[in-house]
BAFI-3210 file (N, C-alpha, C; in Angstrom, 3 decimals, decimal comma, padded with zeros to 6 digits):
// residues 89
n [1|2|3|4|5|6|7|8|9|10|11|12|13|14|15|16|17|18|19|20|21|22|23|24|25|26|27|28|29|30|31|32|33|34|35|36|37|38|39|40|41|42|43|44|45|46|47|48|49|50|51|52|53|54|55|56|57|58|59|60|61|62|63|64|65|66|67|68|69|70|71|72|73|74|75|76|77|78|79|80|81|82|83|84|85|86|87|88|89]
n.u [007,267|004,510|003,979|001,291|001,269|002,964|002,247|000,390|000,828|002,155|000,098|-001,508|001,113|000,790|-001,639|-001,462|000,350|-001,136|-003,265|-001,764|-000,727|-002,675|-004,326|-002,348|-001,955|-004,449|-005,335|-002,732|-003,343|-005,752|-004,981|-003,520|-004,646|-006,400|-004,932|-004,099|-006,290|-006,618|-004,121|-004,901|-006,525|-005,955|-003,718|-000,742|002,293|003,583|005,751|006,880|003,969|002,728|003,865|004,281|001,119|000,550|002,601|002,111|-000,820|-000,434|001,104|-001,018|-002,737|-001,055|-001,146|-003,362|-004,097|-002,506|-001,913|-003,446|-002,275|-000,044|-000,966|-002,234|-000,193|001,737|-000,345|000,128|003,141|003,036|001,567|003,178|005,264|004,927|003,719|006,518|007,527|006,080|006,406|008,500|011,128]
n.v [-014,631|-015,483|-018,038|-017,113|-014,883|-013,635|-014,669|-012,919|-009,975|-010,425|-010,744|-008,742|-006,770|-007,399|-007,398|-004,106|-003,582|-004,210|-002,377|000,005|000,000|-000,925|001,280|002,584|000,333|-000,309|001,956|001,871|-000,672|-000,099|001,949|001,141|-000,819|000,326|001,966|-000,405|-001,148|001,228|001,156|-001,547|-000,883|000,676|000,301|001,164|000,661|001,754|001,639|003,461|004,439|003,661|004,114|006,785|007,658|006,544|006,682|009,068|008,769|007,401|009,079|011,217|009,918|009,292|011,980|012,589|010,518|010,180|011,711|009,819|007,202|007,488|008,030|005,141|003,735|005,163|004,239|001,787|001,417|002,966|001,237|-001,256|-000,422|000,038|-002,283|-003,742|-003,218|-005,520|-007,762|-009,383|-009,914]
n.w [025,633|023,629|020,813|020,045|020,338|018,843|016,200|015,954|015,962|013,861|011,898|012,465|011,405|008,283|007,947|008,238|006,107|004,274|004,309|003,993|001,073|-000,413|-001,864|-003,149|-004,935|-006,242|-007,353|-009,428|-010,940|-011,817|-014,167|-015,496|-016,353|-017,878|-019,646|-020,894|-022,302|-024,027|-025,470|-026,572|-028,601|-029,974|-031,118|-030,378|-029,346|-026,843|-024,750|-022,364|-022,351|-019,922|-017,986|-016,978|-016,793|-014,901|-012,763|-012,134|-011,168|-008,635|-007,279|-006,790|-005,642|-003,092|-002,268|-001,348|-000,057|002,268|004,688|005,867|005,923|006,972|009,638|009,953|009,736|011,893|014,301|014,443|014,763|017,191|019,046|018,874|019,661|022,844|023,414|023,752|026,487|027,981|026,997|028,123|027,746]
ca.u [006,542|004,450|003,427|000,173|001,189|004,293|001,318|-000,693|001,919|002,524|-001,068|-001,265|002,035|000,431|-003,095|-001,035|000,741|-002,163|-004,196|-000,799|-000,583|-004,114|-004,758|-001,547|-001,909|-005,289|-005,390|-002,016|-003,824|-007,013|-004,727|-002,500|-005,890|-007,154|-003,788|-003,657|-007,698|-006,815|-003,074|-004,910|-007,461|-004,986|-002,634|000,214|002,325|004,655|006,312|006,551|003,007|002,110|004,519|003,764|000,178|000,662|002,959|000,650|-002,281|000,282|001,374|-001,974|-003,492|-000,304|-001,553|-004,974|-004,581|-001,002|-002,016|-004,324|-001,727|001,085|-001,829|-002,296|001,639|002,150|-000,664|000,434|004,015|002,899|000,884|003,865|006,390|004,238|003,622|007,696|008,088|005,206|006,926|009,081|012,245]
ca.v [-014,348|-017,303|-018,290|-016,905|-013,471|-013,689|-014,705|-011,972|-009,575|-010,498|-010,476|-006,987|-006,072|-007,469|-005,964|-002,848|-003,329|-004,137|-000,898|001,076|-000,400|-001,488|002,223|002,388|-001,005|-000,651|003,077|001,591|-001,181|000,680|003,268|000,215|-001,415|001,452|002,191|-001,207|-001,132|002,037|000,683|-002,698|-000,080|002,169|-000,449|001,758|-000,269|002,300|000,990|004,186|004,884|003,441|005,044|008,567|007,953|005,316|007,251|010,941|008,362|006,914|010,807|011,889|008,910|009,928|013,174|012,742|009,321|010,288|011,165|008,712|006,321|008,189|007,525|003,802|003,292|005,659|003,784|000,228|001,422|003,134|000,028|-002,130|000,150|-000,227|-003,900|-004,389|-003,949|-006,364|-009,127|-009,872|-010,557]
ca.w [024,414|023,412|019,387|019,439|020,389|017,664|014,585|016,333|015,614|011,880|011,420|012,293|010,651|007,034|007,770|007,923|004,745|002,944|004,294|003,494|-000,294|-000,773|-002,519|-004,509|-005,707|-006,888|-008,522|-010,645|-011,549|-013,057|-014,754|-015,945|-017,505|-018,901|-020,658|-021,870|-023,553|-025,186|-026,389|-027,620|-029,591|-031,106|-031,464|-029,793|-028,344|-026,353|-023,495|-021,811|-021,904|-019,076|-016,960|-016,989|-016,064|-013,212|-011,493|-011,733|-010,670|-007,292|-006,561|-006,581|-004,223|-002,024|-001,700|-000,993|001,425|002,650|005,947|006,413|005,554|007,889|010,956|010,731|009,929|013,206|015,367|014,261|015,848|018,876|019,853|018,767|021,144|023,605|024,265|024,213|027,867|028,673|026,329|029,720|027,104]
c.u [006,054|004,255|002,508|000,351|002,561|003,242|000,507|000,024|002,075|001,353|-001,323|-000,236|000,924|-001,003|-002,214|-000,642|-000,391|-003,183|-003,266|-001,043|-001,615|-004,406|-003,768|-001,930|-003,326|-005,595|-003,667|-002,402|-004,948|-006,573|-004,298|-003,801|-006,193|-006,283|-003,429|-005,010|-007,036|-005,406|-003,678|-005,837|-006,897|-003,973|-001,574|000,728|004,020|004,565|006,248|005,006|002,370|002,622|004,329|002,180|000,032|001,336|002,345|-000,437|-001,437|000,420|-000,092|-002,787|-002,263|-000,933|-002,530|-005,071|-002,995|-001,423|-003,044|-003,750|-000,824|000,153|-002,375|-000,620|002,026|001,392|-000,155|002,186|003,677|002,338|002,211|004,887|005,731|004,210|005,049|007,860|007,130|005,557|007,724|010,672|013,133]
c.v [-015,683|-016,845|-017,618|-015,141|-012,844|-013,826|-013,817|-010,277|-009,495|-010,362|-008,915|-006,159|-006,122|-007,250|-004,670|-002,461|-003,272|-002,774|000,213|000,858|-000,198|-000,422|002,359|001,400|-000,734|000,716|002,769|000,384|-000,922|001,442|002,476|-000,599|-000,584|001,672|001,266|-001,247|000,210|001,883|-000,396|-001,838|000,235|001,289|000,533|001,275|000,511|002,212|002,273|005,067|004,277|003,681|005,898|008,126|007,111|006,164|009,018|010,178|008,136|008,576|011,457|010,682|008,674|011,209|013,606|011,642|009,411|010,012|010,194|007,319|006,349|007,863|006,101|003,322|003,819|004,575|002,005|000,300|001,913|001,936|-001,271|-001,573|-000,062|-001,447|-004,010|-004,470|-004,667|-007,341|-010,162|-010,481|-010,116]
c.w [023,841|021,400|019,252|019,344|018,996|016,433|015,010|015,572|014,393|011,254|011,612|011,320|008,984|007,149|007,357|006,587|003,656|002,948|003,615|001,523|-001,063|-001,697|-003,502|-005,260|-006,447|-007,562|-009,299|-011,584|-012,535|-013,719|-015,561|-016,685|-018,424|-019,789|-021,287|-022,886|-024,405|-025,402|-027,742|-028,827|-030,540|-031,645|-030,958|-028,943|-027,805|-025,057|-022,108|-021,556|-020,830|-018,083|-016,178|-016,353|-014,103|-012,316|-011,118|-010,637|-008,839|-006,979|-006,449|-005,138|-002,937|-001,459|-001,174|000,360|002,097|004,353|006,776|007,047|006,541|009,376|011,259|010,526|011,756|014,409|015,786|014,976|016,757|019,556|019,599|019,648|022,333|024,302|024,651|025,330|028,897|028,323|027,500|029,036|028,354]
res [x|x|x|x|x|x|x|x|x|x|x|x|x|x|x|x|x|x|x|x|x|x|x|x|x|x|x|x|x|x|x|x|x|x|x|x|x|x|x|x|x|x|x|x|x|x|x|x|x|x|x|x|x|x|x|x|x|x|x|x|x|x|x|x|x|x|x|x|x|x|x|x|x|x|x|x|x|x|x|x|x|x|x|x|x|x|x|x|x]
***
């Protein structure tokens, strides 16, 4: 197993994470803005309001990109089971 195929490897792993995340992370961030413009408006400054919508907004962009999400997690291990018995460990 040389170096290049070991940072080849991790580069794929953290592509993956970021395609897996990439949609949570960025529908809790726009729900998590939006709930802070209309806190700084209203002046309401309740801690639990930004809870409740962030995690409706994450359960709903589960449910809609789930299996999308479940098919590059799956192909990123089948192609990683795969190479092991070419590694020659």
């Amino acid at each position: 197993m040389t170096q290049d195929y070991i940072i080849y490897i991790a580069k794929e792993a953290v592509y993956t994470v970021l395609l897996i995340a990439g949609p949570l992370l960025a529908g809790s961030i726009l729900v998590g803005l939006a709930v802070s413009i209309f806190q700084a408006t209203t002046q309401i400054q309740e801690q639990t309001l930004t809870f409740v919508p962030k995690l409706i907004v994450i359960l709903i962009i589960l449910v809609l990109a789930g299996p999308w999400m479940l098919n590059i997690l799956a192909d990123f291990t089948i192609n990683l089971y795969e190479t092991i018995p070419r590694l020659g460990i």
